[in-house]
C-alpha positions as a LaTeX table, in Angstrom:
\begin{tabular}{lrrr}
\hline
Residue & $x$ (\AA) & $y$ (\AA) & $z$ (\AA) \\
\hline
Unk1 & 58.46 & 120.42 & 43.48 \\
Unk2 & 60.90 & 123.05 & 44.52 \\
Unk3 & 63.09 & 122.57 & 47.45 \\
Unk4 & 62.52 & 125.29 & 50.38 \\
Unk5 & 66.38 & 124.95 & 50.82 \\
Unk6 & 67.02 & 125.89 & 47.35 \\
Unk7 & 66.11 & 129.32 & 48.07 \\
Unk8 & 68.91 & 129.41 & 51.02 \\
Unk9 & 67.45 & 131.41 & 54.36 \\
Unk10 & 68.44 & 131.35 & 58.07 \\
Unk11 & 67.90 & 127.49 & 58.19 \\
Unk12 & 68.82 & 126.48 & 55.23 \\
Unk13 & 69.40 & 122.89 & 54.83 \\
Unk14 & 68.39 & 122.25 & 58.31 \\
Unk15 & 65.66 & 119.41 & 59.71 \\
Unk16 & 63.12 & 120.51 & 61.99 \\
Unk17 & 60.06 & 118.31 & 63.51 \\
Unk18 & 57.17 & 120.68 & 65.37 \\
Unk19 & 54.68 & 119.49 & 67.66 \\
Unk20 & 51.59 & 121.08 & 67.85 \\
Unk21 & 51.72 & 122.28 & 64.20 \\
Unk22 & 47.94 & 122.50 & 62.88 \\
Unk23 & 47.27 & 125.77 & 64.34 \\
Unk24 & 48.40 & 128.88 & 66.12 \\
Unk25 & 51.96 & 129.25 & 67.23 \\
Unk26 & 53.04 & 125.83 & 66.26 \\
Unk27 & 51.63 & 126.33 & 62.76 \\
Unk28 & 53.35 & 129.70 & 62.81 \\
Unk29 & 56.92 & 128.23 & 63.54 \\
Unk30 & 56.23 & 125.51 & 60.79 \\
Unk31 & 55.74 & 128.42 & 58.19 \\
Unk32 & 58.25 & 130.72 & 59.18 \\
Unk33 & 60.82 & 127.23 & 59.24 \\
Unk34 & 59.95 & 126.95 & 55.75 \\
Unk35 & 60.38 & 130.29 & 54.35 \\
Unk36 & 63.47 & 130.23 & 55.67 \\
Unk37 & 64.58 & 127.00 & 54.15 \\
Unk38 & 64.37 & 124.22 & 56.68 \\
Unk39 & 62.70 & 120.79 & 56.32 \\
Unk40 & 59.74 & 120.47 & 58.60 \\
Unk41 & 57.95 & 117.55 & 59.84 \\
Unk42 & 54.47 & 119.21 & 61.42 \\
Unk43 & 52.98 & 117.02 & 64.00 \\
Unk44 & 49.95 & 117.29 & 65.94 \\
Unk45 & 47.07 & 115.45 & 67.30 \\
Unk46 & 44.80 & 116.56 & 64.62 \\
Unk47 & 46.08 & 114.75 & 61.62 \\
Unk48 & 43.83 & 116.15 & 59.27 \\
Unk49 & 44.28 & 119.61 & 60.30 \\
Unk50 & 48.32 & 119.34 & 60.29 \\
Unk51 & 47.73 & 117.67 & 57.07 \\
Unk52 & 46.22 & 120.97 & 55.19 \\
Unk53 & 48.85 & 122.88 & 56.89 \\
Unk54 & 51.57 & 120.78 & 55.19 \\
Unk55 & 50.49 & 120.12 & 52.23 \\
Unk56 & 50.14 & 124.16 & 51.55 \\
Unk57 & 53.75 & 124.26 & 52.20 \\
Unk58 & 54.52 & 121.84 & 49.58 \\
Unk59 & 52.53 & 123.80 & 47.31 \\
Unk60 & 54.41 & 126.47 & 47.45 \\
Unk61 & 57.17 & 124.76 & 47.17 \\
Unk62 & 58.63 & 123.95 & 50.61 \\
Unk63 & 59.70 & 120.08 & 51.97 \\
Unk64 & 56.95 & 119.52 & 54.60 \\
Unk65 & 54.92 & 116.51 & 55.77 \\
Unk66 & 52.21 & 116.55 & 58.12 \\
Unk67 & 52.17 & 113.25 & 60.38 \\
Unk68 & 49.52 & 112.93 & 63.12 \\
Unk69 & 50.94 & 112.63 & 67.10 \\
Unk70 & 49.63 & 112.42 & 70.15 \\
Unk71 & 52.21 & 113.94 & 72.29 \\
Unk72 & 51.02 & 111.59 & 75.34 \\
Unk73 & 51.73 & 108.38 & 73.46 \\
Unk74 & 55.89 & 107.93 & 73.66 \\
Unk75 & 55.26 & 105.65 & 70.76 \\
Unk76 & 53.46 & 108.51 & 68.45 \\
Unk77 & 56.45 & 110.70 & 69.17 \\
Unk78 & 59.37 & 108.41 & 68.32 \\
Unk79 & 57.77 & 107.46 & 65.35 \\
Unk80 & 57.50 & 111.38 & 64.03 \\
Unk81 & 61.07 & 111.57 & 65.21 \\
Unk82 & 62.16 & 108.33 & 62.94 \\
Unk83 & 59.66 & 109.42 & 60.26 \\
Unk84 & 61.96 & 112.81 & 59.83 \\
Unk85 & 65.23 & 110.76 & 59.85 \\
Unk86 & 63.99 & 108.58 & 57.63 \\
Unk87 & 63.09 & 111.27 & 54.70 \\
Unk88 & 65.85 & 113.42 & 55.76 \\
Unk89 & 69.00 & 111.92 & 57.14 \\
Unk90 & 68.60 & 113.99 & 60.58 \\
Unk91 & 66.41 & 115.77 & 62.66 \\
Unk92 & 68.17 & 119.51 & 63.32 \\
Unk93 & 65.94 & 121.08 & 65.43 \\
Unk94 & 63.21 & 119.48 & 67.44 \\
Unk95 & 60.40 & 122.22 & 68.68 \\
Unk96 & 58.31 & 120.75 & 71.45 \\
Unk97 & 55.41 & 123.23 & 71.34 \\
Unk98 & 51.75 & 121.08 & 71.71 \\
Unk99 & 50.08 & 122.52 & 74.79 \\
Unk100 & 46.66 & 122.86 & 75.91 \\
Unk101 & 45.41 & 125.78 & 78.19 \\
Unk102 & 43.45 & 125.84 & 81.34 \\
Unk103 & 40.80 & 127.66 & 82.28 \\
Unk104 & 40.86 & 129.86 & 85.48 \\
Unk105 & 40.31 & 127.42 & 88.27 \\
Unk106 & 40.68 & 127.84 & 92.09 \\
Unk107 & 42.54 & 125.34 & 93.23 \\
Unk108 & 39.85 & 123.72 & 95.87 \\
Unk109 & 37.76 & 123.43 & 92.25 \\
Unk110 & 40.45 & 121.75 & 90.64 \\
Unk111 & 39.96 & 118.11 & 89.53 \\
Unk112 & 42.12 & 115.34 & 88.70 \\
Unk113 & 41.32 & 115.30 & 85.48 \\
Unk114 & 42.29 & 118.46 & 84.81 \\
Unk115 & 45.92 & 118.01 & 86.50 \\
Unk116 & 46.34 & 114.28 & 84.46 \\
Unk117 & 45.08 & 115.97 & 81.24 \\
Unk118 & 47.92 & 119.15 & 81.71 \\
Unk119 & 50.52 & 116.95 & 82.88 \\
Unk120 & 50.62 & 114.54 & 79.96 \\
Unk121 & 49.90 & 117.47 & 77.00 \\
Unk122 & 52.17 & 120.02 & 78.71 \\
Unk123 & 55.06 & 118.36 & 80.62 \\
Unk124 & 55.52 & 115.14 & 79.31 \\
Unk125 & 54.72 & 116.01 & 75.77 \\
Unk126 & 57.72 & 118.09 & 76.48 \\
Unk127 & 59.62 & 115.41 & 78.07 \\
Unk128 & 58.78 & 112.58 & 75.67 \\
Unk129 & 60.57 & 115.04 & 72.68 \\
Unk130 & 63.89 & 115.86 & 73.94 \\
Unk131 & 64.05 & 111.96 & 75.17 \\
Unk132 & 63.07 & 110.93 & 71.67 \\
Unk133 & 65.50 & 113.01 & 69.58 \\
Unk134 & 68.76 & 113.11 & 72.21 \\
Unk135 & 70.13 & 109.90 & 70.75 \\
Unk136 & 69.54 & 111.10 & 67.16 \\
Unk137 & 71.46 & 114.63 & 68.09 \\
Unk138 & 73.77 & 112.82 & 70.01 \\
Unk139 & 74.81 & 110.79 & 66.64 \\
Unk140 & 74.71 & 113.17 & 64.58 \\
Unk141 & 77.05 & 115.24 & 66.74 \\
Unk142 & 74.75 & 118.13 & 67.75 \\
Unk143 & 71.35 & 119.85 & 67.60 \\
Unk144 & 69.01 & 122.07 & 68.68 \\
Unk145 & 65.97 & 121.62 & 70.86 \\
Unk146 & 62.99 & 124.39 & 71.78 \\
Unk147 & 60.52 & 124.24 & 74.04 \\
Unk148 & 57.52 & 126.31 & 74.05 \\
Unk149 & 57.23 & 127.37 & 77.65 \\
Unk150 & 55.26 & 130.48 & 78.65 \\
Unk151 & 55.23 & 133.66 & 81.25 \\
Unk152 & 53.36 & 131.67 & 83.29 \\
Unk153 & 56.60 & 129.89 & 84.23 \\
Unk154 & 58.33 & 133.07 & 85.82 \\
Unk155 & 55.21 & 135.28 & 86.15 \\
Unk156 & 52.13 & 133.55 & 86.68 \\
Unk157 & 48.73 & 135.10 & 86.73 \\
Unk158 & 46.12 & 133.98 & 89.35 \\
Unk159 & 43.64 & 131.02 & 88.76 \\
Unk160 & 45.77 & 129.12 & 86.15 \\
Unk161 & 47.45 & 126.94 & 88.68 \\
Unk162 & 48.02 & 123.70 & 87.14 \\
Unk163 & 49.12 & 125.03 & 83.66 \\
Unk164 & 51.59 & 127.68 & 85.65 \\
Unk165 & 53.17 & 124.20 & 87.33 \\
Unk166 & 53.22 & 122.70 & 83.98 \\
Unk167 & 54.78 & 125.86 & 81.94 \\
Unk168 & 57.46 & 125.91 & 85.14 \\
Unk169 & 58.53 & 122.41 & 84.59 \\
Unk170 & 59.25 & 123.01 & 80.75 \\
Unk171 & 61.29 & 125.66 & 81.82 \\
Unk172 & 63.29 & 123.86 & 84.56 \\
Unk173 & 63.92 & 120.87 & 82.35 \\
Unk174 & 64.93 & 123.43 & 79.16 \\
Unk175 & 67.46 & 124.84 & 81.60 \\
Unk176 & 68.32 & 121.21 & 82.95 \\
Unk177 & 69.02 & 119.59 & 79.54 \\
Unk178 & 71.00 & 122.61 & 78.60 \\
Unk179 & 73.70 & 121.44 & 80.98 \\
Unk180 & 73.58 & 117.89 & 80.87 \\
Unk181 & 73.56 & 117.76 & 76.95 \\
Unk182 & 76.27 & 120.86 & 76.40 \\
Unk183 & 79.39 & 118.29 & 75.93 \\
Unk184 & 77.32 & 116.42 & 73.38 \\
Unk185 & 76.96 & 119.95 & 71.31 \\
Unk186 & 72.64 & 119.97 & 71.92 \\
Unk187 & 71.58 & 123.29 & 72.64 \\
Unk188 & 68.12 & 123.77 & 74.44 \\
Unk189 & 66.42 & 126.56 & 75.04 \\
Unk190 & 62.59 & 127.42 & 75.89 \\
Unk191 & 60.54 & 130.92 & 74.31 \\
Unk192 & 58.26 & 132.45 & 77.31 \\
Unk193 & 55.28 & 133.76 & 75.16 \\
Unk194 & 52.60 & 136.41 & 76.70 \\
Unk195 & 49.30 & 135.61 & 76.29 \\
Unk196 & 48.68 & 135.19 & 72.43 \\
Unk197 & 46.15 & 135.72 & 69.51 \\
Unk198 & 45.26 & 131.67 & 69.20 \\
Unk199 & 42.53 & 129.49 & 69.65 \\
Unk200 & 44.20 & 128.86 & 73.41 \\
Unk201 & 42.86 & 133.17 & 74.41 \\
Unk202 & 39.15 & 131.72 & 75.34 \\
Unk203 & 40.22 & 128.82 & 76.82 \\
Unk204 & 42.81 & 130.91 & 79.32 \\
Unk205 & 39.84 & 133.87 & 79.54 \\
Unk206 & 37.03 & 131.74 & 80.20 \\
Unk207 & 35.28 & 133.97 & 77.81 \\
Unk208 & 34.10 & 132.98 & 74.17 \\
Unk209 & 34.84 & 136.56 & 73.06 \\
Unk210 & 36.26 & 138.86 & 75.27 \\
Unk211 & 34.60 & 142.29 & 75.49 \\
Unk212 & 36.50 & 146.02 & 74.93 \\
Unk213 & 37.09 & 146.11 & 78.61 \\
Unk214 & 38.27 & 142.77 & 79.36 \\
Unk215 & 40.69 & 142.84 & 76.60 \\
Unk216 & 42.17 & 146.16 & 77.72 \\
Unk217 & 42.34 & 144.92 & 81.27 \\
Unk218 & 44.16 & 142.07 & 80.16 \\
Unk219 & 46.55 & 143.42 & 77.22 \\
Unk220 & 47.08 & 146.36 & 80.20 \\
Unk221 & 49.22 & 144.14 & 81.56 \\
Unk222 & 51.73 & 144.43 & 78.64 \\
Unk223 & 53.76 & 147.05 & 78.69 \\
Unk224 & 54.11 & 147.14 & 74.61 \\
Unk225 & 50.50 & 147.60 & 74.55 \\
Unk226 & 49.46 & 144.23 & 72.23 \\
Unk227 & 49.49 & 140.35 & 72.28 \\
Unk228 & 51.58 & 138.08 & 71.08 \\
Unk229 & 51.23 & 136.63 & 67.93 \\
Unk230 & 52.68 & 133.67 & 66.07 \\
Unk231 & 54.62 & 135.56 & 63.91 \\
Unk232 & 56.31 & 137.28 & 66.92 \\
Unk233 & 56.70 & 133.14 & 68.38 \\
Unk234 & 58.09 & 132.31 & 65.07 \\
Unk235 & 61.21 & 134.72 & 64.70 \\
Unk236 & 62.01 & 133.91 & 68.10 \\
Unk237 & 62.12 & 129.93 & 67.08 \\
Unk238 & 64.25 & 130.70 & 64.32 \\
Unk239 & 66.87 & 132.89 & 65.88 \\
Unk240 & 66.88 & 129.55 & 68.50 \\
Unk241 & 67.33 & 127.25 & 65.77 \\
Unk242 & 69.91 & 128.71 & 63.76 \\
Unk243 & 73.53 & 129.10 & 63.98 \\
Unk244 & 73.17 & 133.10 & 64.91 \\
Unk245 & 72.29 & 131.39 & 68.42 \\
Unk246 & 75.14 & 129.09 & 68.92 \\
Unk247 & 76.22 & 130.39 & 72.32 \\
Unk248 & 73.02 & 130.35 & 73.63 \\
Unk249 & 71.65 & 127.51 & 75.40 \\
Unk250 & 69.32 & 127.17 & 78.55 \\
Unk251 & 67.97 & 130.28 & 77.69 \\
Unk252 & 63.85 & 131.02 & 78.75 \\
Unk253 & 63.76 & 133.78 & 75.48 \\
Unk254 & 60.73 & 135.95 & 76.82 \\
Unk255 & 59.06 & 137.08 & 74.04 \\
Unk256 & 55.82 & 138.75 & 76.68 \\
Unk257 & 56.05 & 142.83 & 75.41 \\
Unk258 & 57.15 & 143.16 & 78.53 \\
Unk259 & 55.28 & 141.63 & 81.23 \\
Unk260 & 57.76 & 140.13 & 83.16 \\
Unk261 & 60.50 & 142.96 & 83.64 \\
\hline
\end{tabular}
């Protein structure tokens, strides 16, 4: 099998784990870290799914392995964490991306299932990766964690409530861990997607298919005129990851076509 790093890129020779890999903008990071030469470890909840996803890479040639993780369980975390140091040596870059969406909820409807079942996907899935990789960056004398965040954390739309909190906390810790891991050379920053071409769009619309209207009202909002996509998630990972970036830390990179200016 070929190594990915072989061909040299942007992150060549570089270690990357990435949670919610199987689909959508996880997935999308996990290809684009590939093509550009890293090592990826693709974790997700849906093992099988991350699975396909991972073994295409190797077939065309790229380092990847697809491991199963609950982002809720601390345990399933830090073992996709030693499972990458284990194969590689190191873990480079650690991209905390699974999330789940919410959809549009007043707040007196609002159960507490809903707020448990955000809260463990969206902020401590967050805060179970940095705390799993710091002491392997810290070792290895520096890193690079990203956080999949959202406009929702500086420019929330109505009727999302709980996943606006959630997105706002990944945020505040991205720009908290920025500071309190600079002297030990760990960069973290967060991307601020707009509302994206995934699985998640129904889920946030409430609508199994959104009609011609709706979807103009709603990419209306955007001043460049389209949703993201994640391709458009992916560059924005990989300028974060790699060494073009290295004065940039604590950093919410909006990638939204506008919406939040």
């Amino acid at each position: 099998m070929a190594d990915g790093t072989a061909r040299g890129g942007r992150l060549a020779g570089k270690v990357a784990v990435v949670t919610g890999a199987a689909a959508g903008f996880g997935e999308g990071i996990a290809r684009r870290f590939c093509a550009e030469g890293a090592r990826v470890l693709l974790a997700d909840l849906d093992g099988e799914n991350v699975e396909v996803v991972a073994k295409d890479l190797r077939e065309a040639g790229h380092d990847a392995i697809g491991v199963a993780t609950d982002v809720t369980v601390d345990a399933d975390v830090r073992r996709a964490v030693t499972m990458a140091v284990e194969r590689w040596g190191r873990v480079d870059v650690m991209v905390n991306n699974a999330g789940i969406a919410q959809s549009p909820t007043r707040i007196e409807d609002a159960t507490d299932e809903l707020f448990d079942t955000l809260v463990a996907v969206n902020m401590y899935g967050v805060f179970a990766g940095c705390r799993a990789v710091v002491p392997v960056m810290k070792a290895q004398g520096g890193g690079v964690i990203i956080n999949t965040a959202s406009t929702a954390a500086v420019r929330p739309r109505p009727l999302l409530n709980v996943y606006n909190a959630s997105k706002a906390f990944a945020l505040n810790l991205t720009k908290t861990l920025a500071l309190e891991l600079a002297p030990d050379r760990i960069r973290v920053n967060a991307i601020n997607p707009v509302m994206g071409e995934t699985g998640m769009l129904k889920v946030f619309t409430g609508e199994e298919e959104m009609d011609n209207d709706r979807r103009a009202a709603v990419v209306g909002t955007i001043p460049l005129g389209r949703m993201s996509t994640p391709d458009d998630i992916a560059w924005a990972a990989v300028y974060l990851a790699s060494d073009e970036s290295s004065l940039v830390t604590g950093h919410g990179l909006e990638v939204d076509g506008g919406r939040d200016v």
